[in-house]
BAFI-3210 file (N, C-alpha, C; in Angstrom, 3 decimals, decimal comma, padded with zeros to 6 digits):
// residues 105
n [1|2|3|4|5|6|7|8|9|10|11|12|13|14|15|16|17|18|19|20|21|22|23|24|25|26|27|28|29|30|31|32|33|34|35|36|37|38|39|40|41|42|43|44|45|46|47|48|49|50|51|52|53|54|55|56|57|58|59|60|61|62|63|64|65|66|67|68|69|70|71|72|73|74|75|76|77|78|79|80|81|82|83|84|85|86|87|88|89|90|91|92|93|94|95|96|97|98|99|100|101|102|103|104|105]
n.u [-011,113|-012,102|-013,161|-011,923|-010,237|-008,346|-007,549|-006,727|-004,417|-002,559|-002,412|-000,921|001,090|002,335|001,254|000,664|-001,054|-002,932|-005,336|-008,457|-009,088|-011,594|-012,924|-011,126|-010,904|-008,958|-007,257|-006,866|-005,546|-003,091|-002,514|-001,876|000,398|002,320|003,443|004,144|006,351|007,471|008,237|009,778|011,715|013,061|011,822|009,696|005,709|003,184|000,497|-001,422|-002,333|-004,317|-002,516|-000,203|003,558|005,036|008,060|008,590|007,588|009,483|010,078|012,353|013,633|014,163|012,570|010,169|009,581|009,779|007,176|005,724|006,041|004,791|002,293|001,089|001,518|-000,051|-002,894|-003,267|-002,304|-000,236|-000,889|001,188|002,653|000,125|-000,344|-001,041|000,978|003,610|002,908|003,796|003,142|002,732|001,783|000,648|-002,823|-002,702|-001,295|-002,950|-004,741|-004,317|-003,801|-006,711|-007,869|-007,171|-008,132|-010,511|-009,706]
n.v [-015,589|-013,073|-012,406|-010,306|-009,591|-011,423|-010,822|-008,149|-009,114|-011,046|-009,123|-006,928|-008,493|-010,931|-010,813|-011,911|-013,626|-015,618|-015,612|-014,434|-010,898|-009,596|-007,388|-005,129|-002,307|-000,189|001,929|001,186|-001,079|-000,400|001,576|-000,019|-001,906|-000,105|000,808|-002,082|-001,936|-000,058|-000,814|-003,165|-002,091|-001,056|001,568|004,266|003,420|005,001|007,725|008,035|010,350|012,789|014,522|014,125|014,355|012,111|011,926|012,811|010,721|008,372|006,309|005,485|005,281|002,302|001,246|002,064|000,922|-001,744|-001,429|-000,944|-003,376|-005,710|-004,557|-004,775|-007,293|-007,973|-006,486|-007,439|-005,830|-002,937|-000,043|001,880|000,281|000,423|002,501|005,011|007,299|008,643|008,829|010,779|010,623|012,829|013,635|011,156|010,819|011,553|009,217|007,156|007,215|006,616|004,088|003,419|004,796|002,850|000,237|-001,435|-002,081]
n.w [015,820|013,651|009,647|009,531|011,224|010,948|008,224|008,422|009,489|007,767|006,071|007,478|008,990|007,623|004,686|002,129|-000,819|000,258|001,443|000,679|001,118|000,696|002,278|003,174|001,820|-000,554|000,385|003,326|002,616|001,519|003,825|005,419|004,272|004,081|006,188|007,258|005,881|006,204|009,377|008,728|007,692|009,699|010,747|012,347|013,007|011,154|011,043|008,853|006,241|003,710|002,786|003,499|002,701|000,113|000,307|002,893|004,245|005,385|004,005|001,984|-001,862|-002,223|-000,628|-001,255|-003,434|-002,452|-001,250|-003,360|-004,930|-002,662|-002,873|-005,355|-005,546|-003,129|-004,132|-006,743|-009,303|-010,808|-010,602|-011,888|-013,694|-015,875|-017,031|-019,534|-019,484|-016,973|-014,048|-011,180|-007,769|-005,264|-003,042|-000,081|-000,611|-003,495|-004,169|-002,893|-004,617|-007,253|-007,211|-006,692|-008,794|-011,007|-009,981|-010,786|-013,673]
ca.u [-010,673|-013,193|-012,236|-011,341|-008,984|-007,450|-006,833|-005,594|-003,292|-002,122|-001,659|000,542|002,460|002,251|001,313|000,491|-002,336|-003,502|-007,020|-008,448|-009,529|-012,356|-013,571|-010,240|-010,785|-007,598|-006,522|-006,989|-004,269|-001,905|-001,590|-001,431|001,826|002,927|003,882|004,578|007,577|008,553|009,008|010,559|013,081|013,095|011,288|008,503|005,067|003,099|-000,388|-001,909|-003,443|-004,079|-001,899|001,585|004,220|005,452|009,231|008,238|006,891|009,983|010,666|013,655|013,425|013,806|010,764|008,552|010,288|009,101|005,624|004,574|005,801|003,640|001,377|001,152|001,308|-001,932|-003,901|-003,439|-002,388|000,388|-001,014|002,210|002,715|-000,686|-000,578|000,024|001,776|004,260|002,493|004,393|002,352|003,466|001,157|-000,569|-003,984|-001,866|-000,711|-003,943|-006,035|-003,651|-004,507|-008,158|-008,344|-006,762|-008,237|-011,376|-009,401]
ca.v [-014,436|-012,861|-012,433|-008,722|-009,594|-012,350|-010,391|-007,364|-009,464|-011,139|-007,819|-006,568|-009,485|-011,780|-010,316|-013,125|-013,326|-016,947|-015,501|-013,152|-010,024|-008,189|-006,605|-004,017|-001,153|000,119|002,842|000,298|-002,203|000,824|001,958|-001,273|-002,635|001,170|000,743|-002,896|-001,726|000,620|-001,599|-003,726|-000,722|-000,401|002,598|003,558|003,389|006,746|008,265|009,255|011,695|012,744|015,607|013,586|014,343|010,718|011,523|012,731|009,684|007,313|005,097|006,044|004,564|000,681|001,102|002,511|-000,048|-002,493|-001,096|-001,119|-005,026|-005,701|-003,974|-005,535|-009,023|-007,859|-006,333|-007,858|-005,036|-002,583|000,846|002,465|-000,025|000,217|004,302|005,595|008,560|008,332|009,971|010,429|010,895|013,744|013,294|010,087|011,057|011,075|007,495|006,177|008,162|006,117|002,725|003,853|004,556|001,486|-001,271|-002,039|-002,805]
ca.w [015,049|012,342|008,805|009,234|011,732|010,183|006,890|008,726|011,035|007,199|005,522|008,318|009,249|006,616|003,172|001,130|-001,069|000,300|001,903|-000,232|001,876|000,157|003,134|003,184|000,834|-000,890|001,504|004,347|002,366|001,238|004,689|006,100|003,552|004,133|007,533|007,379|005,222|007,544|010,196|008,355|007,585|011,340|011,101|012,857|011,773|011,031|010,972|007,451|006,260|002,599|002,688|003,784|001,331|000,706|000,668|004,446|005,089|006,444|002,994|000,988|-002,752|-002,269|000,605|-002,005|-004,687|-001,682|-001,120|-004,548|-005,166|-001,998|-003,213|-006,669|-004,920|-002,577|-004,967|-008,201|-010,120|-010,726|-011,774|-012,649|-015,559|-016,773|-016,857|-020,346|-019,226|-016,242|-012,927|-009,767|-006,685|-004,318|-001,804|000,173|-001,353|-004,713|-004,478|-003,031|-005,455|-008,296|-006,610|-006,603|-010,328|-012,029|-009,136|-011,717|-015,149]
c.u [-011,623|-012,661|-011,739|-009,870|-008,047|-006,639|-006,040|-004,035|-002,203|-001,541|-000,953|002,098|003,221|002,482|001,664|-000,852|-003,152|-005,271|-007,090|-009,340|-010,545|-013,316|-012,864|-010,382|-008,721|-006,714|-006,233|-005,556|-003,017|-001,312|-000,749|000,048|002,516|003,667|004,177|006,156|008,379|008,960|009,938|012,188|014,117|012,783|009,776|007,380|004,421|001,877|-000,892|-002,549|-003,517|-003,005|-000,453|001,905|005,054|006,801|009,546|008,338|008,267|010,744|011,287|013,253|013,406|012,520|010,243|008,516|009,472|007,721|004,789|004,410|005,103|002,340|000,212|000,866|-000,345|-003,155|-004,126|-002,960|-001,019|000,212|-000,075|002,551|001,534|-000,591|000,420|001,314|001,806|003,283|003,391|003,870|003,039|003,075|000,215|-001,944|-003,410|-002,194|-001,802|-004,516|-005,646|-004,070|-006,005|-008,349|-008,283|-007,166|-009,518|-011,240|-008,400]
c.v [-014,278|-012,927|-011,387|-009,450|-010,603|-011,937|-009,451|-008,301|-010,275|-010,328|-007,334|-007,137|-009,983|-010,878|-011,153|-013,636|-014,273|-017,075|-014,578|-012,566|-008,545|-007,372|-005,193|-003,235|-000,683|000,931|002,039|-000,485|-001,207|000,761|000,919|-002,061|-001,649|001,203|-000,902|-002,452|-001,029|000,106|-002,731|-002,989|-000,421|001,131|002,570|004,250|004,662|006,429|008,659|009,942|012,291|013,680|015,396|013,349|013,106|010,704|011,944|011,813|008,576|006,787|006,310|004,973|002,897|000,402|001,574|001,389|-001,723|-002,514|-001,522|-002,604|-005,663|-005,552|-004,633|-007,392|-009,370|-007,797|-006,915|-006,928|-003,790|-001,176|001,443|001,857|-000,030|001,685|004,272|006,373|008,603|009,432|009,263|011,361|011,723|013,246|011,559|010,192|010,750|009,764|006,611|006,157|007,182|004,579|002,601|003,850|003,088|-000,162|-001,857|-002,820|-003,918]
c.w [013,869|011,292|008,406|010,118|011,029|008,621|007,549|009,245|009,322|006,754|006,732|008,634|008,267|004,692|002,077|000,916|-000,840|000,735|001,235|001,066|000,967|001,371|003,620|001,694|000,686|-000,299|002,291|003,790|002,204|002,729|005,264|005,889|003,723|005,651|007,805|006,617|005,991|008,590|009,607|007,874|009,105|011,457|011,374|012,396|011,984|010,842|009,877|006,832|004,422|002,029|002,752|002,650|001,345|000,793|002,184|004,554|005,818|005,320|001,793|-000,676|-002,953|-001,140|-000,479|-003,342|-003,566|-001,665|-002,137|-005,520|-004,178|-002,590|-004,563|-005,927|-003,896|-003,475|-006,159|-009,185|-009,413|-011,701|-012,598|-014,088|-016,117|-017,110|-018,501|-020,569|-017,754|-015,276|-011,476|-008,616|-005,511|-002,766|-001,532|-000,705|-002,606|-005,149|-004,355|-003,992|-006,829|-008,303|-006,860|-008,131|-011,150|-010,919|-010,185|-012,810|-015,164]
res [x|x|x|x|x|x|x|x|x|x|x|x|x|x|x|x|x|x|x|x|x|x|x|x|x|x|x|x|x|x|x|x|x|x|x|x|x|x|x|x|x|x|x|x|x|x|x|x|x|x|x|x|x|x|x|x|x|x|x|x|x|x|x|x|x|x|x|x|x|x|x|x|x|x|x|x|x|x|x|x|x|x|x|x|x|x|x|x|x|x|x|x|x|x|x|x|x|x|x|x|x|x|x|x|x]
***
């Protein structure tokens, strides 16, 4: 197994930061914990696109309350509390785009 597969096959299944995976860009981990949540919801997983409005997407408020402590536990970082001023992401593009700004500081 390479070390793409081995991180994806963590971030899906697993999701625990024990191998670090810098070869997944931040969209790549989003979707990836984004649809691990949903199955874990028992819902099933989805296609994305920047345009999906995320209360479309499947996850009701403790899935996105899920996603983004995932999320926080993958990446290191939790933009919403670093954000002076409260932003809430309509769309996929949105949310990544939020991930995307604050992954440097």
């Amino acid at each position: 197994m390479d070390v793409f597969s081995l991180c994806y096959f963590r971030i899906r299944y697993i999701a625990k930061p024990s191998i670090p995976c810098n070869l997944m860009n931040t969209k790549d981990t989003i979707e990836s914990l984004f649809n691990g949540v949903l199955q874990e919801s028992g819902k099933p997983t989805i296609e994305f696109h920047d345009e999906m409005v995320l209360l479309q997407s499947g996850l009701d408020s403790l899935g996105f309350a899920m996603l983004v402590a995932k999320l926080e536990n993958e990446l290191g970082y939790d933009p919403f509390t670093m954000m002076e001023d409260a932003v809430y992401p309509v769309t996929f593009g949105e949310f990544v785009a939020i991930y995307e700004r604050f992954a440097n500081r």
